[in-house]
py3Dmol code that shows the C-alpha trace and the ligand (Angstrom):
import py3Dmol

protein = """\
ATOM      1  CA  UNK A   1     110.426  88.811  99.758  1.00  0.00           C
ATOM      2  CA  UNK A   2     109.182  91.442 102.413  1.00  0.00           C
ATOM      3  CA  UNK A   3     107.991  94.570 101.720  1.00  0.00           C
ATOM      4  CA  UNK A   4     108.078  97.735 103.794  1.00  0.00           C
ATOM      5  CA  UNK A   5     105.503 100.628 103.462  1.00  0.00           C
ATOM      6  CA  UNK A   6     105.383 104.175 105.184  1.00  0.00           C
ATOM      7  CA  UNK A   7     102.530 106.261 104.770  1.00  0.00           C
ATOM      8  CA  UNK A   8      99.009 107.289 106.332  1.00  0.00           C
ATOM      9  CA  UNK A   9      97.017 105.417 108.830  1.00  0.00           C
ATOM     10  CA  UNK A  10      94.197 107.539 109.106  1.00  0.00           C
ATOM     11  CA  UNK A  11      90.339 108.112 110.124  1.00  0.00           C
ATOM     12  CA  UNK A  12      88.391 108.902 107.039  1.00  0.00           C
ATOM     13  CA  UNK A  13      85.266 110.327 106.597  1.00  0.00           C
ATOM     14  CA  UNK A  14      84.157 109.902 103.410  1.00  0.00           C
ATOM     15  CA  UNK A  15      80.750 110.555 101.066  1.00  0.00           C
ATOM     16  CA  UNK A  16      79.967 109.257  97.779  1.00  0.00           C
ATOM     17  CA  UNK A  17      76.117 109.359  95.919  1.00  0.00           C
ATOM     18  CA  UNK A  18      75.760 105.902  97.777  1.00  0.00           C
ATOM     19  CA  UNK A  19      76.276 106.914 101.016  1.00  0.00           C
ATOM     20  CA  UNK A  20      78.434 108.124 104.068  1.00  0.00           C
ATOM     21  CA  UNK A  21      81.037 106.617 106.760  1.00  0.00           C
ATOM     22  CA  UNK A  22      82.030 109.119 109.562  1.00  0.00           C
ATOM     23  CA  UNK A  23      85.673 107.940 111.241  1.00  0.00           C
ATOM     24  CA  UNK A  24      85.869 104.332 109.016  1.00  0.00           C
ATOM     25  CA  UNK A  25      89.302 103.054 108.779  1.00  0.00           C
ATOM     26  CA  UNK A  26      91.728 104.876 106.242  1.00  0.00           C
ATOM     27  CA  UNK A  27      94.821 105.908 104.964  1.00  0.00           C
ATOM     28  CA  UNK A  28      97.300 105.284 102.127  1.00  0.00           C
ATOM     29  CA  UNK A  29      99.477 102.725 103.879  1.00  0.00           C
ATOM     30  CA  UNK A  30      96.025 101.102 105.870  1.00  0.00           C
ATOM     31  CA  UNK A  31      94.977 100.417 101.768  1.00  0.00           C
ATOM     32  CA  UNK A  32      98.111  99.643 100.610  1.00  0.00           C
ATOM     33  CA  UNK A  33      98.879  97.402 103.362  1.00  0.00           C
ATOM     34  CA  UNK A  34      95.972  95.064 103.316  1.00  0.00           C
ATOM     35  CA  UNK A  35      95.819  94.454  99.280  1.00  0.00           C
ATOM     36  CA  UNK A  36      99.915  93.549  99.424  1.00  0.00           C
ATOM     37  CA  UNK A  37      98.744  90.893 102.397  1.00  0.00           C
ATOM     38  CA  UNK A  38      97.403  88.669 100.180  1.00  0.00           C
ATOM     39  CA  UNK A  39     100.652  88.610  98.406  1.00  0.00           C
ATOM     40  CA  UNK A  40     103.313  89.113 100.743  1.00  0.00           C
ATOM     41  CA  UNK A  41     104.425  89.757 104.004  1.00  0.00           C
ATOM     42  CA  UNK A  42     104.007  93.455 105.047  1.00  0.00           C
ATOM     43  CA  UNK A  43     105.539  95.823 107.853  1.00  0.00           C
ATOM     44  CA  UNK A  44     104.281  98.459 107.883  1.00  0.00           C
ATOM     45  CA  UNK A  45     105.775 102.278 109.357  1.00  0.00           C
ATOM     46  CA  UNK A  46     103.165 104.874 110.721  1.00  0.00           C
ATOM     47  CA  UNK A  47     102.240 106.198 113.942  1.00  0.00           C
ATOM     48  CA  UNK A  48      98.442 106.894 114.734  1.00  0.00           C
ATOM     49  CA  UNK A  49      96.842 108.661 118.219  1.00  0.00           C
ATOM     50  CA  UNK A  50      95.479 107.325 121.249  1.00  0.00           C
ATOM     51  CA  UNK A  51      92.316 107.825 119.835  1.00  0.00           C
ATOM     52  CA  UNK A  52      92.672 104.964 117.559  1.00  0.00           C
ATOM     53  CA  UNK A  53      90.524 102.156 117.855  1.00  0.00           C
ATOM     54  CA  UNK A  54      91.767  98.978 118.909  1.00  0.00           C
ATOM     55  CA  UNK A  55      89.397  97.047 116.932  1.00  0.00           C
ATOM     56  CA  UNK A  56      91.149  98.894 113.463  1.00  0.00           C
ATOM     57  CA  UNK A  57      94.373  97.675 114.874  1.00  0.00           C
ATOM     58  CA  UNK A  58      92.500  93.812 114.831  1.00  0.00           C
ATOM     59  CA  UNK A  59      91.754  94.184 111.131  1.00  0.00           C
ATOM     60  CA  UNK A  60      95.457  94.593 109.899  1.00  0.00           C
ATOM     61  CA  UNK A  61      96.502  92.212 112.728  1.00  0.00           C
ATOM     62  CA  UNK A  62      94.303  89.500 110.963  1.00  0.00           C
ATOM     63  CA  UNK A  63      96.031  90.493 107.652  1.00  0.00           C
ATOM     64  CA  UNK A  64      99.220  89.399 109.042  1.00  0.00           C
ATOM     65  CA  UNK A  65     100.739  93.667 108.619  1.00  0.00           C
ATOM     66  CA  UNK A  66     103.848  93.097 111.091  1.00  0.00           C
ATOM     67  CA  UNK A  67     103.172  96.493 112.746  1.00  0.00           C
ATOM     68  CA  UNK A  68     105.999  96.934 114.926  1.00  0.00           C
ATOM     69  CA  UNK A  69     106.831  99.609 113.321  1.00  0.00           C
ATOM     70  CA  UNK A  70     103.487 101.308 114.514  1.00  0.00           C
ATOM     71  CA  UNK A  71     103.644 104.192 116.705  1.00  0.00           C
ATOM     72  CA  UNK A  72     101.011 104.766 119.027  1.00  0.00           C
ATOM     73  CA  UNK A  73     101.714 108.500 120.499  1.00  0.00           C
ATOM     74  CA  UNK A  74      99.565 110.493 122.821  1.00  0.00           C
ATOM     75  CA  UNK A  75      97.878 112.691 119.938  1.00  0.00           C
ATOM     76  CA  UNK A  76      95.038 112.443 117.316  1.00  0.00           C
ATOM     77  CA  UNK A  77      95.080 110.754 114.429  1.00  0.00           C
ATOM     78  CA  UNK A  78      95.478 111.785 111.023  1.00  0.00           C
ATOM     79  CA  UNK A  79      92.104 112.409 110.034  1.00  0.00           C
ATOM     80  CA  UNK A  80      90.557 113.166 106.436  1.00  0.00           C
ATOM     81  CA  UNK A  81      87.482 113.673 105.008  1.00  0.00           C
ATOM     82  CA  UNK A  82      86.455 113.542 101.513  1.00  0.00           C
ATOM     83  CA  UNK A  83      83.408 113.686  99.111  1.00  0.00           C
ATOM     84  CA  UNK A  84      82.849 112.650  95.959  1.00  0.00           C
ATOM     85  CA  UNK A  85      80.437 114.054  93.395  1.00  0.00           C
ATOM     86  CA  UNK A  86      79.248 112.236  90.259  1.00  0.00           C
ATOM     87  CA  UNK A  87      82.447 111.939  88.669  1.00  0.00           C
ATOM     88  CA  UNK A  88      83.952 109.066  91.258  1.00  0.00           C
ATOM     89  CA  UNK A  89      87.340 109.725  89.731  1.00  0.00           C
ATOM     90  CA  UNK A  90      87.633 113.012  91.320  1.00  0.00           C
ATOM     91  CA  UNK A  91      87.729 113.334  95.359  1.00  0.00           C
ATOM     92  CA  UNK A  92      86.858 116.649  96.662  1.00  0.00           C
ATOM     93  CA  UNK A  93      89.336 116.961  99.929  1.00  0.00           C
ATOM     94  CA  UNK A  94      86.997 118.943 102.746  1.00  0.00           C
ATOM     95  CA  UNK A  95      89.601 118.751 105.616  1.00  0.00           C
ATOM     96  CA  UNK A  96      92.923 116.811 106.064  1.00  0.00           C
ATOM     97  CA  UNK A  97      94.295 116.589 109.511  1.00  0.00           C
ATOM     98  CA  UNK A  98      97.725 116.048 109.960  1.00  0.00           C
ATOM     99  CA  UNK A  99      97.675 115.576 113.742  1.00  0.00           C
ATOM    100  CA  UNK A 100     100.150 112.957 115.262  1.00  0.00           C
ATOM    101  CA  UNK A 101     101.761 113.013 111.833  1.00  0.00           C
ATOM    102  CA  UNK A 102     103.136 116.362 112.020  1.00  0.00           C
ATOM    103  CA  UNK A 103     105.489 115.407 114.745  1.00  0.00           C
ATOM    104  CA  UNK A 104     106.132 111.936 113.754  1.00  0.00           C
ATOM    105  CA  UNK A 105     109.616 111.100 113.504  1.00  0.00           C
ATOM    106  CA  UNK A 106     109.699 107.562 111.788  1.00  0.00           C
ATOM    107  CA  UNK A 107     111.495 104.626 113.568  1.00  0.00           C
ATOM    108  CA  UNK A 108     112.229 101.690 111.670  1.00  0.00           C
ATOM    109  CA  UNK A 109     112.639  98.492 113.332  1.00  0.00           C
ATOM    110  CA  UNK A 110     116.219  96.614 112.322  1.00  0.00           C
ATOM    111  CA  UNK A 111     114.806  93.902 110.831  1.00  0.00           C
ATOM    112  CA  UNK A 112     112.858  96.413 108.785  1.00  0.00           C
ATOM    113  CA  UNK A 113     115.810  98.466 107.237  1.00  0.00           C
ATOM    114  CA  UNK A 114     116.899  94.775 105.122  1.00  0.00           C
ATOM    115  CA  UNK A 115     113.999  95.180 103.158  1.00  0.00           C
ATOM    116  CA  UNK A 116     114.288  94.537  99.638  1.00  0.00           C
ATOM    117  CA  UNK A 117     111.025  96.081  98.493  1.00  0.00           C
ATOM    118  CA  UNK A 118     109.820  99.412  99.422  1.00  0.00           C
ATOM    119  CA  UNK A 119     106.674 101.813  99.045  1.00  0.00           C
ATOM    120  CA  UNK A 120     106.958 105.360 100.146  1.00  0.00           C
ATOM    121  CA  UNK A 121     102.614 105.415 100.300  1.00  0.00           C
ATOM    122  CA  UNK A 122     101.540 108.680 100.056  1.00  0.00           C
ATOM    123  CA  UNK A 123     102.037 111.083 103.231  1.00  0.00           C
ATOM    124  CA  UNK A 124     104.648 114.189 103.700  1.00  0.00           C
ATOM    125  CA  UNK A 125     107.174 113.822 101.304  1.00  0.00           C
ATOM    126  CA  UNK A 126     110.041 114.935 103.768  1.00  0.00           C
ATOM    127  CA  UNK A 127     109.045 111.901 106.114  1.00  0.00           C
ATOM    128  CA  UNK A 128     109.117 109.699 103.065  1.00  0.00           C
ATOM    129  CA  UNK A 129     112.533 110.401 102.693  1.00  0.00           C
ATOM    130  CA  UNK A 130     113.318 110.069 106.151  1.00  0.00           C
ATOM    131  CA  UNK A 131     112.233 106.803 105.849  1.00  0.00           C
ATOM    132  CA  UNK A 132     114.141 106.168 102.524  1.00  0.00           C
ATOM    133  CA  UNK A 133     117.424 106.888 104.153  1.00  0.00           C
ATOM    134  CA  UNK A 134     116.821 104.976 107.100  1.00  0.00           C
ATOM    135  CA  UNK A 135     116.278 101.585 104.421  1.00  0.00           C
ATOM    136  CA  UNK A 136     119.697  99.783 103.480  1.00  0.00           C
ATOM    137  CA  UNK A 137     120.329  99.432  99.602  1.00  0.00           C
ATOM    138  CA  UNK A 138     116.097  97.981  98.814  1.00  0.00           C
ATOM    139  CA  UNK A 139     116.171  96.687  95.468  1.00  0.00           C
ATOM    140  CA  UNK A 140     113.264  98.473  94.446  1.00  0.00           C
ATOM    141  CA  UNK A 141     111.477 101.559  95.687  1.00  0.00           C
ATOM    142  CA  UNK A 142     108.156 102.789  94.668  1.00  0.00           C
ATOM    143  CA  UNK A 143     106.063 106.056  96.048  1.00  0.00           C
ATOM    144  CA  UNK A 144     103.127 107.686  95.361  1.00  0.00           C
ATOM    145  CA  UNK A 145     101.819 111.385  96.320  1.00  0.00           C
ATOM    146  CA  UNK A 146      98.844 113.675  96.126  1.00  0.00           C
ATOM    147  CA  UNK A 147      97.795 117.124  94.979  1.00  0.00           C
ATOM    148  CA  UNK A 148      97.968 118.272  98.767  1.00  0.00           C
ATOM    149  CA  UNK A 149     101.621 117.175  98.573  1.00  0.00           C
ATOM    150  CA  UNK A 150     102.063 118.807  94.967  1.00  0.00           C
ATOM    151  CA  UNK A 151     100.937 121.636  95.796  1.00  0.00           C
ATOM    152  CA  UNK A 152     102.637 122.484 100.091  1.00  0.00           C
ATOM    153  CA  UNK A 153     105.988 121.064  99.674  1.00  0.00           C
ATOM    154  CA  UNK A 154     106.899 120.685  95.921  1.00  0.00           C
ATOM    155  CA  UNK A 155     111.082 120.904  96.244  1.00  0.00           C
ATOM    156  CA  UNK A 156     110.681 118.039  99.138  1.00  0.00           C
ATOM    157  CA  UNK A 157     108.990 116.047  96.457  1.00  0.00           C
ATOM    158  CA  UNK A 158     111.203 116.625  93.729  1.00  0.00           C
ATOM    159  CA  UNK A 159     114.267 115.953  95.859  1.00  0.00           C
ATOM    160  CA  UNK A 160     112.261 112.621  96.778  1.00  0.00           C
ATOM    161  CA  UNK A 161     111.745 111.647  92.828  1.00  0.00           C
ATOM    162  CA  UNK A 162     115.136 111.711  92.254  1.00  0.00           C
ATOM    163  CA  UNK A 163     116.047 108.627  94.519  1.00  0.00           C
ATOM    164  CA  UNK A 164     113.117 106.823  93.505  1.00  0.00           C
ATOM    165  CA  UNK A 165     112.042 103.655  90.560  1.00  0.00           C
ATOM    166  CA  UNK A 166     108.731 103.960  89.919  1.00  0.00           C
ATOM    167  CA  UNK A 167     106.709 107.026  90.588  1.00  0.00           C
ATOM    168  CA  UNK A 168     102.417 105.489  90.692  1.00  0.00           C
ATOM    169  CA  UNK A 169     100.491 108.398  90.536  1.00  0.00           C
ATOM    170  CA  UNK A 170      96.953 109.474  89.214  1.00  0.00           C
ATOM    171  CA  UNK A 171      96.048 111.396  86.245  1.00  0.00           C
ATOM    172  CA  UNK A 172      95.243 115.088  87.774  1.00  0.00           C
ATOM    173  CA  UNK A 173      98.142 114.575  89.888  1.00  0.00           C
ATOM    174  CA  UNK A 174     100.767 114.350  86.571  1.00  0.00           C
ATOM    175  CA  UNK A 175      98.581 117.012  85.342  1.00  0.00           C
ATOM    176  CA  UNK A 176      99.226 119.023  88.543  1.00  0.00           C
ATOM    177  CA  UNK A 177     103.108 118.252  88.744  1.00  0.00           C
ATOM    178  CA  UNK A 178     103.455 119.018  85.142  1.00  0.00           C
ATOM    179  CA  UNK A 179     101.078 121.304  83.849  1.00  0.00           C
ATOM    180  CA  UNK A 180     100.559 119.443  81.176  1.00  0.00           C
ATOM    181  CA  UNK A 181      97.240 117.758  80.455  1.00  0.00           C
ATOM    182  CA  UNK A 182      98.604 115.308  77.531  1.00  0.00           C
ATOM    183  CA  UNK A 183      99.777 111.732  79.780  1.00  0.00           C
ATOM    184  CA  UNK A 184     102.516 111.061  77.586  1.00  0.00           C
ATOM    185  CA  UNK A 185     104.360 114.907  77.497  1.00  0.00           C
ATOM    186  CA  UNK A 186     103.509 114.746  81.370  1.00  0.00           C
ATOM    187  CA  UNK A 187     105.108 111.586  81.804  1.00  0.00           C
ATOM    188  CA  UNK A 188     107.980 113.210  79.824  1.00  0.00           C
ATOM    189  CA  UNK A 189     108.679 115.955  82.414  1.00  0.00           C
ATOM    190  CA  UNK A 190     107.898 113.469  85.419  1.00  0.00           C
ATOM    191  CA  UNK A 191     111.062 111.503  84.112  1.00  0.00           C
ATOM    192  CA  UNK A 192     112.515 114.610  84.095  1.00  0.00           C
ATOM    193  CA  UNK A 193     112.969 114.584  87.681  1.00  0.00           C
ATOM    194  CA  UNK A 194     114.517 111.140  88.263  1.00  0.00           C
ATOM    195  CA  UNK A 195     111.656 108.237  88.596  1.00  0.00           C
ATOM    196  CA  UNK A 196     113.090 105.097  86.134  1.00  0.00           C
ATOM    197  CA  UNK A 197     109.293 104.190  85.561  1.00  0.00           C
ATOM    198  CA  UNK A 198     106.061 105.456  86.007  1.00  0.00           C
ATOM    199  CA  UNK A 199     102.527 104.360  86.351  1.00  0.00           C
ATOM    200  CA  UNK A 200      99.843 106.699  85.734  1.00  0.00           C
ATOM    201  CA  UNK A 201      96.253 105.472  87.229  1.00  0.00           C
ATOM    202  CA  UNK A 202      93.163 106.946  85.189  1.00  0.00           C
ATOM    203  CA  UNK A 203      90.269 105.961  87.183  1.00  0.00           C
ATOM    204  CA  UNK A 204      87.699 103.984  85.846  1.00  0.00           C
ATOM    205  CA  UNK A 205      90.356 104.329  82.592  1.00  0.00           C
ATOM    206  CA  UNK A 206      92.540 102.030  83.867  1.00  0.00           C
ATOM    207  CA  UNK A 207      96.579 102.441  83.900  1.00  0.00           C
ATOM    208  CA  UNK A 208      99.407 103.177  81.885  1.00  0.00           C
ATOM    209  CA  UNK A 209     103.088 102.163  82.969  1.00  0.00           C
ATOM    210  CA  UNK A 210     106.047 104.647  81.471  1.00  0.00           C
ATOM    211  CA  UNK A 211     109.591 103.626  80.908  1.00  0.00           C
ATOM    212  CA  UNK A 212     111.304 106.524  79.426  1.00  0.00           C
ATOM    213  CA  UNK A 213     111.081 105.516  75.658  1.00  0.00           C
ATOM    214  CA  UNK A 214     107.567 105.755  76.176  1.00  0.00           C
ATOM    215  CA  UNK A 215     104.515 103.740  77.183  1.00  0.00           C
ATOM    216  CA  UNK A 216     105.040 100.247  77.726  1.00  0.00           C
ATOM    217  CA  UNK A 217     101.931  99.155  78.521  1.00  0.00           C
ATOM    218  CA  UNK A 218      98.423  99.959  78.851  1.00  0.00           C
ATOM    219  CA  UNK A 219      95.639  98.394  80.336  1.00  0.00           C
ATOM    220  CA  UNK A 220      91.761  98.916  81.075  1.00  0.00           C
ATOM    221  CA  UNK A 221      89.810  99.328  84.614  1.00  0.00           C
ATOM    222  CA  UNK A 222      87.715  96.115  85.345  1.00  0.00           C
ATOM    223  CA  UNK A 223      84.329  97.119  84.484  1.00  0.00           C
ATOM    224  CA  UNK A 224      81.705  96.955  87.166  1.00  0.00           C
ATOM    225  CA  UNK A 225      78.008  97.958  87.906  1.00  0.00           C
ATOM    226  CA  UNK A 226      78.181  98.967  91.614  1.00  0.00           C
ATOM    227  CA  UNK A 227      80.871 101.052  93.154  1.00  0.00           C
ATOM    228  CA  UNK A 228      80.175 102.446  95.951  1.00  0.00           C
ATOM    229  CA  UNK A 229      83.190 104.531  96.985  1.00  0.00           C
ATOM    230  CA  UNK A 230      86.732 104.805  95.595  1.00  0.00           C
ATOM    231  CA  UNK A 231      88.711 105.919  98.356  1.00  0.00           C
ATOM    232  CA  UNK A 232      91.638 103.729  98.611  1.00  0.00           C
ATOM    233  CA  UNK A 233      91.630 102.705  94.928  1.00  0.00           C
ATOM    234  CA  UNK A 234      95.000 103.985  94.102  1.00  0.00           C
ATOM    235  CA  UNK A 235      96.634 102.500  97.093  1.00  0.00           C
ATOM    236  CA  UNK A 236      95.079  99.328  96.941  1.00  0.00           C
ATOM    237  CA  UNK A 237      96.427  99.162  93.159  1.00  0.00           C
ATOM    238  CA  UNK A 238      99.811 100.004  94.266  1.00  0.00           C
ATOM    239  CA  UNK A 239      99.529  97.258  97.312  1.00  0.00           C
ATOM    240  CA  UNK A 240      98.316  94.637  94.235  1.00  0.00           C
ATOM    241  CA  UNK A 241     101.503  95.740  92.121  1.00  0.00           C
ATOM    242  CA  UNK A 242     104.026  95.975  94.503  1.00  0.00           C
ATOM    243  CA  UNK A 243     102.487  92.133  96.111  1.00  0.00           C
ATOM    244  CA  UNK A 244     102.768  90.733  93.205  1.00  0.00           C
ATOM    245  CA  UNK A 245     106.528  92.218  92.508  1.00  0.00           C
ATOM    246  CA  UNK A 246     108.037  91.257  96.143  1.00  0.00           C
ATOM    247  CA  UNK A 247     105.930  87.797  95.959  1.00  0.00           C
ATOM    248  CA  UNK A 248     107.188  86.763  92.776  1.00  0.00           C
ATOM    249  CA  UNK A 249     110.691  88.766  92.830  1.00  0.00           C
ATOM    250  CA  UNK A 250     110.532  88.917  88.848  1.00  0.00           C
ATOM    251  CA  UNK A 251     111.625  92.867  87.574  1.00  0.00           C
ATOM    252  CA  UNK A 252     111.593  91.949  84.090  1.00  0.00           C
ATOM    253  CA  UNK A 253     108.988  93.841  81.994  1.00  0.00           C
ATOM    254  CA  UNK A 254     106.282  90.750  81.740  1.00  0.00           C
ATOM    255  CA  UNK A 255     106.478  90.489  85.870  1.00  0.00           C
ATOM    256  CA  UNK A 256     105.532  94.714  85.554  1.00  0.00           C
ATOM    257  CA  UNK A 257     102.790  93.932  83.363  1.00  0.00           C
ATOM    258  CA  UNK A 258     101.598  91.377  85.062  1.00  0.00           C
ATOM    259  CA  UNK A 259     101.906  93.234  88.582  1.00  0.00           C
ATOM    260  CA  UNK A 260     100.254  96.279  86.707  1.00  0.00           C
ATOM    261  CA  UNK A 261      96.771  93.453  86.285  1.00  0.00           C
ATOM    262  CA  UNK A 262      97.072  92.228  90.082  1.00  0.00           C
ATOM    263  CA  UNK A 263      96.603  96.181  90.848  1.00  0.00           C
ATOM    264  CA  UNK A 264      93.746  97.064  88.751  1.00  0.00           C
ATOM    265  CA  UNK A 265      92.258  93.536  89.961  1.00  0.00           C
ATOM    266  CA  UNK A 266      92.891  94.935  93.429  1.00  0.00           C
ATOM    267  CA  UNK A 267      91.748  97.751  92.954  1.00  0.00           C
ATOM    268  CA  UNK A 268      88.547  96.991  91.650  1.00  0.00           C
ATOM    269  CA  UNK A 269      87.708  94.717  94.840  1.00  0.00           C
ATOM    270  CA  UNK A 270      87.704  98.292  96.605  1.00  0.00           C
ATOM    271  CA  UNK A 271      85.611 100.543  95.273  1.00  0.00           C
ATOM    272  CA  UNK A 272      83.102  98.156  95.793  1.00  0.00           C
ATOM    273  CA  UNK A 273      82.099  98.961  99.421  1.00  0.00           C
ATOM    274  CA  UNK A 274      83.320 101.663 101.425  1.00  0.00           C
ATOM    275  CA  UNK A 275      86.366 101.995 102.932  1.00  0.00           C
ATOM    276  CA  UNK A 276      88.613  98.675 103.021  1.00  0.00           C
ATOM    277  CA  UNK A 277      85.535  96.795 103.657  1.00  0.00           C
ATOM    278  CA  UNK A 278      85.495  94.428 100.522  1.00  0.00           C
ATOM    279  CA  UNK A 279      89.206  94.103 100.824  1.00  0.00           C
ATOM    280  CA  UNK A 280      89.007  93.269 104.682  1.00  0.00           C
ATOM    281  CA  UNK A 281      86.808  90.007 103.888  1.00  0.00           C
ATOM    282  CA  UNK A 282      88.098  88.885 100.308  1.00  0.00           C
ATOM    283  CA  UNK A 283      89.367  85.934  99.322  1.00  0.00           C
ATOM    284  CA  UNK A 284      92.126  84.685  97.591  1.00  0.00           C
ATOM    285  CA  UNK A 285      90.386  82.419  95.366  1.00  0.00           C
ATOM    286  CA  UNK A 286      88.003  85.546  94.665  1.00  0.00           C
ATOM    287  CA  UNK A 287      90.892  87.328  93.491  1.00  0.00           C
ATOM    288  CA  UNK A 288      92.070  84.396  90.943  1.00  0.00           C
ATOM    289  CA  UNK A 289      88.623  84.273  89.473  1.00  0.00           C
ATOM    290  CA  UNK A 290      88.575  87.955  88.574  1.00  0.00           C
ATOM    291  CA  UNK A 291      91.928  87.661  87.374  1.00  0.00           C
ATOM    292  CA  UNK A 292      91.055  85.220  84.858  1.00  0.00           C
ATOM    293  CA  UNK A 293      87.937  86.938  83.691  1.00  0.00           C
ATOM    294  CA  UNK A 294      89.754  89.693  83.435  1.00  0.00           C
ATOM    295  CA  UNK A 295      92.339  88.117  81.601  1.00  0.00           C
ATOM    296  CA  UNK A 296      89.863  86.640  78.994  1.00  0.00           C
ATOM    297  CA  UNK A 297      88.573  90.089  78.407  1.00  0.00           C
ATOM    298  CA  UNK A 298      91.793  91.507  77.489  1.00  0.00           C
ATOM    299  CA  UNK A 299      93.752  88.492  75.929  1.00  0.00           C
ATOM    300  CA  UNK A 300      94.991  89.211  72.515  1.00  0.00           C
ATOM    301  CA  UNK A 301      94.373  86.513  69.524  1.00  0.00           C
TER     302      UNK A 301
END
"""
ligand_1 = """\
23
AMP
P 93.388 107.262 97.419
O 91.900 107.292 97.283
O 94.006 105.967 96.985
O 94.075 108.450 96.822
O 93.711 107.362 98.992
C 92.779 107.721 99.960
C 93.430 107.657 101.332
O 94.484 108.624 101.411
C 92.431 108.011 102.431
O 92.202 106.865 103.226
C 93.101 109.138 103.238
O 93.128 108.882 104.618
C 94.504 109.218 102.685
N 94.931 110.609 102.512
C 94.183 111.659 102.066
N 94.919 112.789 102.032
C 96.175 112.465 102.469
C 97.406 113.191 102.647
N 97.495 114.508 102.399
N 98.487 112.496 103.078
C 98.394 111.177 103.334
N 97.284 110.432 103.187
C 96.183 111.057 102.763
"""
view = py3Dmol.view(width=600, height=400)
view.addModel(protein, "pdb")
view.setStyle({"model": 0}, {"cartoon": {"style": "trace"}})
view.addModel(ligand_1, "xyz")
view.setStyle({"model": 1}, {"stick": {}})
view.zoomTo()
view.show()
């Protein structure tokens, strides 16, 4: 079943202890998108600037990322730039640039408003409503968000919560939104303001998913040696979960669990080179190996 994703197409700059990329492919939806690919069929809604190079565009073209719904205005494109210290589950935000997103009025294509699966990727909140409204009756919505979201247009996020399933967001962020620091009291207030589930991504820590009489399941980060930067991580988890979901079409909670391993298994193919580079030449088969190693290391007997 398709799946339909709004959010940031961006040009990151980005430096970790193992290195720097200046303008690299980025963004929340440009992650998202290309880890769902190797699940399902993905349109994606964004718009980037004239400035954006054509050969970026090529990469999600070979992905298969219908991108009709791609607007290519006469501005700049979002840019960010981040840095990350020791600690690689903490980026340090030096500039975000909303450019051709601050006018960006989305546009969905028809065929694009029948979708049945939807993820409002992180980006304004108010446009990821727009975009919700826009969407006929999907059978399941997901979003995600930031602390630069938490903290510049709280009510537009809370207004977004309410219409939304599963809220996937990392551990400072429920810390941010809730002022708590405990996971389970934050997840507590989260439901609070209307998500039905919610996944909260620790890093290296791995994930827990929420349903309101607690948490459901809990699972561990695939261990590696190397990783060299972990921008994208969270995105390319959700684009693993949300694959998995639309591929398979199975809402029950062993689909969620399992669709909770495809993202960590996702997201561990991209912290290991920068930007979406890993994720831009994996396999498929690579990803089934790792999934059953992965399996074997948390199998229960
Ligand atoms: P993640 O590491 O999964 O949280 O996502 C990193 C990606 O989010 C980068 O490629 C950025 O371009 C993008 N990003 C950073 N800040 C924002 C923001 N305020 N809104 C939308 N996307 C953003």
């Amino acid at each position: 079943m398709s799946l339909l994703v709004v959010g940031s197409v961006a040009i990151d700059s980005v430096e970790t202890p193992f290195g720097k990329r200046e303008e690299a492919l980025g963004g929340s939806a440009t992650y998202f998108s290309i880890s769902a690919s190797f699940f399902t069929r993905v349109k994606l809604v964004a718009v980037v600037g004239a400035d954006f190079p054509k050969k970026y565009i090529q990469q999600l073209k070979k992905k298969a990322i219908a991108l009709d719904g791609l607007e290519i205005n006469t501005g700049k494109t979002f840019r960010w730039k981040g840095k990350y210290l020791d600690d690689l589950n903490t980026a340090h935000t030096i500039y975000t640039k909303l450019n051709a997103f601050e006018s960006f009025s989305p546009k969905i294509p028809d065929e694009y408003k029948k979708s049945p699966y939807l993820f409002l990727a992180n980006i304004d909140p108010d446009l990821q409503i727009a975009v919700l409204k826009k969407v006929h009756s999907p059978k399941l919505v997901a979003c995600d968000s930031m602390n630069f979201w938490i903290t510049n247009k709280p009510q537009a996020l809370k207004k977004l919560l309410k219409k939304i399933d599963i809220f996937i967001i990392n551990d400072s962020e429920a810390m941010l939104l809730s002022g708590e620091n405990n996971m389970l009291k934050a997840s507590k207030y989260i439901f609070s303001l209307g998500p039905k589930k919610i996944i909260i991504k620790r890093g290296d820590s791995g994930a827990i998913l929420f349903a309101k009489t607690g948490a459901f399941f809990q699972t561990p980060a695939y261990l590696m040696e190397k990783i060299k930067d972990p921008t994208g991580a969270g995105d390319t988890f959700a684009g693993g979960f949300m694959g998995y979901l639309s591929k398979t079409n199975r809402l029950d909670e062993p689909g969620f669990r399992k669709a909770v391993i495809y993202g960590t298994i996702m997201a561990s193919f991209c912290v290991q080179d920068f930007g979406p580079n890993r994720l831009i030449r994996l396999r498929k088969d690579e990803i089934a190996q790792r999934f059953n190693a992965y399996k074997n290391l948390v199998a229960h007997y």
